[in-house]
N, CA, C and O of each residue as an XYZ file, in Angstrom:
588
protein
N     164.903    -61.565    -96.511
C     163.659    -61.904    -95.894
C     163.930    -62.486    -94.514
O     164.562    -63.540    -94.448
N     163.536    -61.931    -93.496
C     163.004    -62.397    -92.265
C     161.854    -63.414    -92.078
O     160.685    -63.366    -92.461
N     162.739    -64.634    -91.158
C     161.853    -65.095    -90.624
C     161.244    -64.985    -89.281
O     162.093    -64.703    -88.436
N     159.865    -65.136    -88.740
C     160.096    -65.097    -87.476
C     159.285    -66.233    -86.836
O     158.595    -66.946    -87.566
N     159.327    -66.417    -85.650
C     158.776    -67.634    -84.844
C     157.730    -67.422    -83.753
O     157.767    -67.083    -82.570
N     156.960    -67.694    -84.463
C     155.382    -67.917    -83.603
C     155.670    -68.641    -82.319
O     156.365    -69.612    -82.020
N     154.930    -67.863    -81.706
C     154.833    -68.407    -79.691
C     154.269    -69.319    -80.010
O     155.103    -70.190    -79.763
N     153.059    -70.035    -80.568
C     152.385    -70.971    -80.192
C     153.387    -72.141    -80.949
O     153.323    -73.297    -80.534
N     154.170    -71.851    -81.899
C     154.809    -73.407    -82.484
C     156.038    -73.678    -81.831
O     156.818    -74.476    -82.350
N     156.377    -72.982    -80.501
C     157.550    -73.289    -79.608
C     156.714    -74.303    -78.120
O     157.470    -75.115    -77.587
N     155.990    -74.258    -77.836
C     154.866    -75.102    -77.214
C     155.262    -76.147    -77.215
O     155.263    -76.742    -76.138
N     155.788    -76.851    -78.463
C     156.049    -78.788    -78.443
C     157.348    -78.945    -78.051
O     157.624    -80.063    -77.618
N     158.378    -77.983    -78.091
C     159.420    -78.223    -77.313
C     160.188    -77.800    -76.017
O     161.380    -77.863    -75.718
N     159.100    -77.353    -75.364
C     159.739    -76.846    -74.110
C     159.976    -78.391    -73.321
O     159.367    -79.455    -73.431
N     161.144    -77.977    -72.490
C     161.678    -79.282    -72.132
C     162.660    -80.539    -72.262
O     163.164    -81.384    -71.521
N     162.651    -80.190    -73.627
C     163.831    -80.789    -74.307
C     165.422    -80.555    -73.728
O     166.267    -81.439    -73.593
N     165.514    -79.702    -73.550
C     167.089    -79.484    -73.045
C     166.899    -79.586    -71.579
O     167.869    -79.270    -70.890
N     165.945    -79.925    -71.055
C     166.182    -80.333    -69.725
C     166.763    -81.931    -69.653
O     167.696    -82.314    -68.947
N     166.040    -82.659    -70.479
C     166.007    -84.317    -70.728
C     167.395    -84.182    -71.041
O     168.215    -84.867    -70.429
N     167.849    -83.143    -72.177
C     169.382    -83.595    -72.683
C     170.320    -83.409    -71.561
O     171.169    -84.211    -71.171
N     170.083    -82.388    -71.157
C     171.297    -82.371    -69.995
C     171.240    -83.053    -68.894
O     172.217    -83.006    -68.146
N     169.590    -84.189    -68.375
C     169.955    -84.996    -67.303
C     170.723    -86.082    -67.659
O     171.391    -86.689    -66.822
N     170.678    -86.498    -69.271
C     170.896    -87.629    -69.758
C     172.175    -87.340    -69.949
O     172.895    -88.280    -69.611
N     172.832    -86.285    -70.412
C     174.667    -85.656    -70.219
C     175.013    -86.074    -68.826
O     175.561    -87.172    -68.722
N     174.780    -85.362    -67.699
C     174.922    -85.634    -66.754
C     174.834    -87.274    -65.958
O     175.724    -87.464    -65.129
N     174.149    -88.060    -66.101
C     174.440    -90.006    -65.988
C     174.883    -89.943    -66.745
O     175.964    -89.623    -66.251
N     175.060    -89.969    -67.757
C     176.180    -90.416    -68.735
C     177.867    -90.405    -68.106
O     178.683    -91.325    -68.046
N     177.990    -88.749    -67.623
C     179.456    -88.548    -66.951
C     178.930    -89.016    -65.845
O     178.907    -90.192    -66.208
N     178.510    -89.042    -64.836
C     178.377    -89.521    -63.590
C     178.829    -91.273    -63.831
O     179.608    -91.741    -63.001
N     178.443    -91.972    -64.695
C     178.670    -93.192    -64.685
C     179.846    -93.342    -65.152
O     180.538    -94.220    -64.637
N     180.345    -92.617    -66.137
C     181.911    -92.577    -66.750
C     182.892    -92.215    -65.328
O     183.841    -92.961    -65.085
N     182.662    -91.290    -64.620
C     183.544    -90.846    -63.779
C     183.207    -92.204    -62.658
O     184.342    -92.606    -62.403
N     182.345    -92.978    -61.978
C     182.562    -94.015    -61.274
C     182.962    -95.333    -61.874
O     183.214    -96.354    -61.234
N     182.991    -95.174    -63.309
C     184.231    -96.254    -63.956
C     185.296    -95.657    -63.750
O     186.171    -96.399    -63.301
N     185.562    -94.710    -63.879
C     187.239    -94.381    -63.880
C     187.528    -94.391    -62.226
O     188.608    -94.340    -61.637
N     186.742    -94.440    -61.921
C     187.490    -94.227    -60.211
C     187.319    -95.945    -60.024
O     188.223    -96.226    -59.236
N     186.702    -97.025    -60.320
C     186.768    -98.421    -60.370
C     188.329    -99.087    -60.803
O     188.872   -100.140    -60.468
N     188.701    -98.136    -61.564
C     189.594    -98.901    -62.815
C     191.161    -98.264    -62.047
O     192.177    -98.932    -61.852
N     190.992    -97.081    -61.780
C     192.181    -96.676    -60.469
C     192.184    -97.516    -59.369
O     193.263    -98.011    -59.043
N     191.165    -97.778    -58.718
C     191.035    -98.437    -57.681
C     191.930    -99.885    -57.722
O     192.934   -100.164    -57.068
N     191.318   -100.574    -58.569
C     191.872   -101.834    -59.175
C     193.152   -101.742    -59.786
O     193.701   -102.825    -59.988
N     193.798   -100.658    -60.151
C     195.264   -100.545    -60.397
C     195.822   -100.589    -59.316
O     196.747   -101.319    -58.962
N     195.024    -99.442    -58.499
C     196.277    -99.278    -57.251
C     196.670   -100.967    -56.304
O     197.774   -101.322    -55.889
N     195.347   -101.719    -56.200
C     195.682   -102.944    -55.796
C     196.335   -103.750    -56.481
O     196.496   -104.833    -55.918
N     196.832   -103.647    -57.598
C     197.331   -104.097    -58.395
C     198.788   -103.664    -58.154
O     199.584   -104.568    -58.408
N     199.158   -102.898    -57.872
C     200.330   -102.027    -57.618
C     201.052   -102.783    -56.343
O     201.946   -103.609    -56.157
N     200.085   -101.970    -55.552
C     199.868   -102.620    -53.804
C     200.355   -104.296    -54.177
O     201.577   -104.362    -54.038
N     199.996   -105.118    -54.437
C     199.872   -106.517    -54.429
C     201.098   -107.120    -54.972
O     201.659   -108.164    -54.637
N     201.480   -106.050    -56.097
C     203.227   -106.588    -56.805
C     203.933   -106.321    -55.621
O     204.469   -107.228    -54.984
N     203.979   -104.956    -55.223
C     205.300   -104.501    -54.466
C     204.848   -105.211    -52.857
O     205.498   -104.792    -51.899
N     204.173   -105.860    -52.689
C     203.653   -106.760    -51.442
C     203.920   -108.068    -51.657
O     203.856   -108.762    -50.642
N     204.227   -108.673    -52.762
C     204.093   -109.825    -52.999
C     205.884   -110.404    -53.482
O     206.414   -111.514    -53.512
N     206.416   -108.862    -53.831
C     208.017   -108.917    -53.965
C     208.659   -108.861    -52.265
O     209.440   -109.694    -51.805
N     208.114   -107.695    -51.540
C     208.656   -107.996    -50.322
C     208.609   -108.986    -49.630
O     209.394   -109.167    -48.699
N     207.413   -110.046    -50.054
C     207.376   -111.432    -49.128
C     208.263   -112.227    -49.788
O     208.691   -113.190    -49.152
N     208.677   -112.055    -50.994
C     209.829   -113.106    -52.058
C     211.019   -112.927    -51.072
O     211.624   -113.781    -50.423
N     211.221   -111.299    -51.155
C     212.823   -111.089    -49.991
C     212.771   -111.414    -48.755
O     213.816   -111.580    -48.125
N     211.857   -111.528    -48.324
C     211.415   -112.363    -46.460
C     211.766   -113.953    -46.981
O     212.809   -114.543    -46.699
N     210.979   -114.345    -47.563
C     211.464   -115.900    -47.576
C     213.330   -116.169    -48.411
O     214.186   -117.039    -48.243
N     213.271   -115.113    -49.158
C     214.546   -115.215    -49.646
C     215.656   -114.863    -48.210
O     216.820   -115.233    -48.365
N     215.349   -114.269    -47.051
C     216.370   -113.777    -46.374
C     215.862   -114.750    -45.454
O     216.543   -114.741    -44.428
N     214.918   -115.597    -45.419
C     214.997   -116.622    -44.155
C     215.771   -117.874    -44.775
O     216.411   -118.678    -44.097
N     215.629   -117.921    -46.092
C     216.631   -119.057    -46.719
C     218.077   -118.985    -46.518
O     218.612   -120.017    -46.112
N     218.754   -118.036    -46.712
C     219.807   -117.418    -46.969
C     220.265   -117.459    -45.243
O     221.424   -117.693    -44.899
N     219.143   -117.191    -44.264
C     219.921   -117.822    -42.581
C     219.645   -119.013    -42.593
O     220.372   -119.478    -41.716
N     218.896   -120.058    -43.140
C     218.784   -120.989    -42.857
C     219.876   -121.887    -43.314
O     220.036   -122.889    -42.616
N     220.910   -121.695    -44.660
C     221.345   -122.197    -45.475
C     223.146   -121.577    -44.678
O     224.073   -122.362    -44.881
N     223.442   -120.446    -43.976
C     223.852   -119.926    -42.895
C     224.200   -120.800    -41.782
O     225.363   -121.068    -41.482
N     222.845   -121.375    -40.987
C     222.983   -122.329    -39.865
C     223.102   -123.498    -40.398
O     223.127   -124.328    -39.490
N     223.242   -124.280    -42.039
C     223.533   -125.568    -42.158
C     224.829   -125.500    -42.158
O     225.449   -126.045    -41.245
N     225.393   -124.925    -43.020
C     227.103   -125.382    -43.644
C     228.236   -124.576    -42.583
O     229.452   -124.761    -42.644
N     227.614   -123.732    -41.697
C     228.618   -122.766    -40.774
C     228.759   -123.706    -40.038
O     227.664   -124.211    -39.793
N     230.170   -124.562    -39.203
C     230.006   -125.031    -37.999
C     230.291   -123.778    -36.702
O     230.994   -122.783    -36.879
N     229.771   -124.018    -35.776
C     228.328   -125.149    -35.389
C     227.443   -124.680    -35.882
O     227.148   -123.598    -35.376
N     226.725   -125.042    -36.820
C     225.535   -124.791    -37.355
C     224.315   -125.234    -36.001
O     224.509   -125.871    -34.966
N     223.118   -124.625    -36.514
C     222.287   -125.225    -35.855
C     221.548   -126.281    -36.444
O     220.774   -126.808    -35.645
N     221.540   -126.727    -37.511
C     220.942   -127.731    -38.235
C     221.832   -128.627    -38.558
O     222.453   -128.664    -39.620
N     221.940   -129.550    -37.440
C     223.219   -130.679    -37.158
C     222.301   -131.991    -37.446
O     221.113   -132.169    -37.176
N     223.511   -133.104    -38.269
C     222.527   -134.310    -38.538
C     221.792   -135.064    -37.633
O     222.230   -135.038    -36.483
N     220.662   -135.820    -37.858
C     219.977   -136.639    -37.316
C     219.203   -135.937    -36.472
O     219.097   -136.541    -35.404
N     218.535   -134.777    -36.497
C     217.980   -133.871    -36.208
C     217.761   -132.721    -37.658
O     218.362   -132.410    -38.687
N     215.960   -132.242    -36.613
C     215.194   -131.490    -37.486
C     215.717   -129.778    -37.031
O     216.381   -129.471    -36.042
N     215.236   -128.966    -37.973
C     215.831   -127.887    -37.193
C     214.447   -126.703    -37.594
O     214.340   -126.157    -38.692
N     213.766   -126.557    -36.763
C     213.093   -125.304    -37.457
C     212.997   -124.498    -36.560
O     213.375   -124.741    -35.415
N     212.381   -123.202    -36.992
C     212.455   -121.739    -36.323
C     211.510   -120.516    -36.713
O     211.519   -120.226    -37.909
N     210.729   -119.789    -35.910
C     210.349   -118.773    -36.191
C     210.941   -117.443    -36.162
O     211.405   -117.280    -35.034
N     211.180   -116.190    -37.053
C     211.119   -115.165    -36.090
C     210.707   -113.950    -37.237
O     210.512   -114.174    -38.432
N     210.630   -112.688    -36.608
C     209.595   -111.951    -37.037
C     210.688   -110.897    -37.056
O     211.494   -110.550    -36.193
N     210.388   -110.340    -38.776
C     212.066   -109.318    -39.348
C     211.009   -107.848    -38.982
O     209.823   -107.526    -39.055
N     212.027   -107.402    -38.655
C     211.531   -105.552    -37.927
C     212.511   -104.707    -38.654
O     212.951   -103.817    -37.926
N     212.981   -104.703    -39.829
C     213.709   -103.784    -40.285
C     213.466   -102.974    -41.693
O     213.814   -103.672    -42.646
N     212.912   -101.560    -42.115
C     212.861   -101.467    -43.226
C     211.863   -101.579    -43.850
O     210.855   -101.095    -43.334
N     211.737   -102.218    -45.131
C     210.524   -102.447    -45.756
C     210.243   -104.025    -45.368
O     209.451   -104.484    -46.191
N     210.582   -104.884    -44.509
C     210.587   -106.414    -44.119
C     209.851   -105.898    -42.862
O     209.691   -106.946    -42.237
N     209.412   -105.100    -42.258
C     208.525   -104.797    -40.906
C     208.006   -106.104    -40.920
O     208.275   -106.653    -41.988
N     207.380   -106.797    -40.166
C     206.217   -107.206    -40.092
C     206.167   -108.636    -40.616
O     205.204   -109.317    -40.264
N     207.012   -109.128    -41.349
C     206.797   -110.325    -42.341
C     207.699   -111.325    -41.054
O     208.831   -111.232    -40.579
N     206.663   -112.171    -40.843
C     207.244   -113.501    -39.704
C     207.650   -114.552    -40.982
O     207.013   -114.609    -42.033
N     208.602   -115.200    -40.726
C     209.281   -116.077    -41.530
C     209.704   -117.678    -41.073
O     210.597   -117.726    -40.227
N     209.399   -118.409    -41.335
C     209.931   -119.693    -40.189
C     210.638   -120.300    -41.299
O     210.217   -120.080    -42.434
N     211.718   -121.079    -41.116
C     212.734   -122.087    -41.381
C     212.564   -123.171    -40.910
O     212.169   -123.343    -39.757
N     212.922   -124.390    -41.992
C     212.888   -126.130    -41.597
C     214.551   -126.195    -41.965
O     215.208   -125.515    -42.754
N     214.795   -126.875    -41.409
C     216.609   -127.829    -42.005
C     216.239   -129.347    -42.055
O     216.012   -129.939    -41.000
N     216.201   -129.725    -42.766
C     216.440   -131.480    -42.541
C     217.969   -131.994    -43.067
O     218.315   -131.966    -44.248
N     218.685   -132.396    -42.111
C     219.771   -132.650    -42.962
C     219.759   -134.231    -43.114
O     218.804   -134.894    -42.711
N     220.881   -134.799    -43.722
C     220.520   -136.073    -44.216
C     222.271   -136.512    -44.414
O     223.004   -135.917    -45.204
N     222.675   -137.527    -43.630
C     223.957   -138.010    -44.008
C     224.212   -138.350    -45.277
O     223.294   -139.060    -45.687
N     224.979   -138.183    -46.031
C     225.713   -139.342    -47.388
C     227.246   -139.284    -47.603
O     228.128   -138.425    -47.598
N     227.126   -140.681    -47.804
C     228.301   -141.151    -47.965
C     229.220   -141.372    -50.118
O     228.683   -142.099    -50.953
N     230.037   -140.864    -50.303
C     230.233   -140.628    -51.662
C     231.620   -141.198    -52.199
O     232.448   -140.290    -52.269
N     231.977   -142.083    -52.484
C     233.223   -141.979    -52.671
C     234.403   -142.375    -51.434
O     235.613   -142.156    -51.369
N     233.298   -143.158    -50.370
C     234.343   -142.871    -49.296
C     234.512   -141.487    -48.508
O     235.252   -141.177    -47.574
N     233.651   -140.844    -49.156
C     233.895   -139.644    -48.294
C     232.468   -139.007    -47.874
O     231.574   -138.550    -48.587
N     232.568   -139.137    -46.449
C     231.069   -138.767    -45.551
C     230.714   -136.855    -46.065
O     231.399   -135.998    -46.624
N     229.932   -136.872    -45.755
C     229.107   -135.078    -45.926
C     227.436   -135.041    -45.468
O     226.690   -136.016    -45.552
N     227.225   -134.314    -45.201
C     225.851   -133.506    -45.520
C     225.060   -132.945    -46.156
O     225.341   -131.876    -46.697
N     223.767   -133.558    -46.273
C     222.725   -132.101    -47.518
C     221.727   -131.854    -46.864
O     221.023   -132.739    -46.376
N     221.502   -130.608    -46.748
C     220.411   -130.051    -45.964
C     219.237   -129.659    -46.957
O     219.348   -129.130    -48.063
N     217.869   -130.123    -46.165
C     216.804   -129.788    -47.153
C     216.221   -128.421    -46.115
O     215.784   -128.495    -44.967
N     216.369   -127.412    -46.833
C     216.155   -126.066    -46.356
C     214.814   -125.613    -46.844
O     214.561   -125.980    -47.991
N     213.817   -124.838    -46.190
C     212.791   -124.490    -46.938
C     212.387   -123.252    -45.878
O     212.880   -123.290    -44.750
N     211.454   -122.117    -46.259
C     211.316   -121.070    -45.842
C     209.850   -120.411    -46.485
O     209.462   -120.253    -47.642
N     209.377   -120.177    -45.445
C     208.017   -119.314    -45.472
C     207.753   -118.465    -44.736
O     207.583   -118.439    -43.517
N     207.696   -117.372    -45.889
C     207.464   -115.987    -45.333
C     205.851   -115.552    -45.164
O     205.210   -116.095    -46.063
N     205.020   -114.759    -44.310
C     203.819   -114.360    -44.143
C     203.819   -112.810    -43.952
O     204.748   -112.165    -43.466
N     202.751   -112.363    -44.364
C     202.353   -110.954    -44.173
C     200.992   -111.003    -44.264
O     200.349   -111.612    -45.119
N     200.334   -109.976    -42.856
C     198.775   -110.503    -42.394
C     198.137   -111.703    -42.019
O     198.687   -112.793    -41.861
N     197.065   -111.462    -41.900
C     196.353   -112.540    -41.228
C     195.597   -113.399    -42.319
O     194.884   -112.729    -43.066
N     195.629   -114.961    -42.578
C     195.105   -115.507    -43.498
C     193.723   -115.339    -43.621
O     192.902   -115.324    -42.704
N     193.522   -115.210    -44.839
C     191.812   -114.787    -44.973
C     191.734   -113.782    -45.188
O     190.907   -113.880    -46.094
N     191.985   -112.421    -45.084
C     192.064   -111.126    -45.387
C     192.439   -110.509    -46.839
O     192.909   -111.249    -47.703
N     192.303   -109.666    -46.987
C     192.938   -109.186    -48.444
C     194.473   -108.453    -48.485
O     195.124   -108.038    -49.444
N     194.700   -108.468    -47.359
C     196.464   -108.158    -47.345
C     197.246   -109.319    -47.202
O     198.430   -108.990    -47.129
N     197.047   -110.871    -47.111
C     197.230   -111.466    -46.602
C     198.626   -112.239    -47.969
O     198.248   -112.588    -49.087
N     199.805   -112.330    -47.622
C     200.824   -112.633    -48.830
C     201.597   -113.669    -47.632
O     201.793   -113.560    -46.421
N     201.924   -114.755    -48.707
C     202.670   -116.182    -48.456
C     203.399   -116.410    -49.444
O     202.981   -116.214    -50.585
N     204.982   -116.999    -49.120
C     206.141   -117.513    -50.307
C     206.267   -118.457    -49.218
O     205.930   -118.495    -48.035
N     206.855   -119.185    -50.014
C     207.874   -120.216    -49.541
C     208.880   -120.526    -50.628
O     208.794   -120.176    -51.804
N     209.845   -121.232    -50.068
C     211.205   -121.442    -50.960
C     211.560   -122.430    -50.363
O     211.256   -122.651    -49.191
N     212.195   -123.108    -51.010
C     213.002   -124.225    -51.356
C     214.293   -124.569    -51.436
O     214.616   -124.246    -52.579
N     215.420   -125.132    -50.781
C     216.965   -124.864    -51.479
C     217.388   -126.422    -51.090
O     216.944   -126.830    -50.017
N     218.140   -127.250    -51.809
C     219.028   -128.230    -50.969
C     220.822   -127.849    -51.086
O     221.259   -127.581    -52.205
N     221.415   -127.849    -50.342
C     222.665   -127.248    -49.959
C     223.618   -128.891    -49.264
O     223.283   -129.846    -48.564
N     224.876   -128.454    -49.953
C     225.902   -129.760    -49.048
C     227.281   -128.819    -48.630
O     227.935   -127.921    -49.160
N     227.300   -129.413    -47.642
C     228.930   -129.531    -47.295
C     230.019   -130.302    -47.823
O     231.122   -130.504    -47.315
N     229.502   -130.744    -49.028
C     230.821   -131.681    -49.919
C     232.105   -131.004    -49.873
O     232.054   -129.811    -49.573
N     233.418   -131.585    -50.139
C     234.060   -131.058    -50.236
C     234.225   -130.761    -51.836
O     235.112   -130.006    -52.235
């Protein structure tokens, strides 16, 4: 047995698959501008580690001269005097990162026997503060010339 379908009882649904497929369509339209949100926010996420390691090795390589000019004679960070310094590394993946150095050194006496300890510290920058590229370290070291 055949059935068949009267024109007039198709009447209540014309239209229907128009509604479904606008409502398919926002549905992915909103899925696909989450997924492009959630990349977005990785990649800065990405961006921000490997930005935030290169400013570790800027302040790590301004420590490492600073700690250089204490214990080398002639150092430049000689007692009873401050010693600081700017300068701006151009090599590599360090482009761009200005770095300044403090020395404080400090006489002591031990045993009868005189020396030096230098309070070394180092801050590295990349960009302009306030911005969203904007990355700061600093470091810390105290270092002697004991024998």
């Amino acid at each position: 047995m055949k059935r068949t379908i009267e024109p007039h009882s198709l009447k209540y649904v014309r239209g229907f698959s128009l509604v479904a497929a606008i409502f398919v369509l926002v549905i992915l339209a909103a899925l696909g501008a989450f997924m492009i949100t959630i990349g977005e926010a990785a990649r800065w996420t990405t961006v921000g580690a490997a930005q935030g390691a290169r400013t570790y090795q800027a302040a790590e390589a301004g420590l490492e001269w600073g700690i250089f000019q204490a214990v080398t004679p002639p150092g430049s960070c000689v007692p009873n005097s401050t010693f600081s310094t700017t300068f701006t590394l151009n090599a590599g993946g360090l482009n761009g990162y200005s770095v300044g150095v403090d020395c404080t050194p400090t006489g002591v006496t031990e045993g009868g026997i005189p020396y030096n300890t230098y309070a070394i510290a180092s801050k590295a920058t990349f960009g302009t503060f306030g911005s969203p590229d904007y990355f700061s370290r600093t470091l810390q070291v105290t270092v002697t010339s004991a024998p």
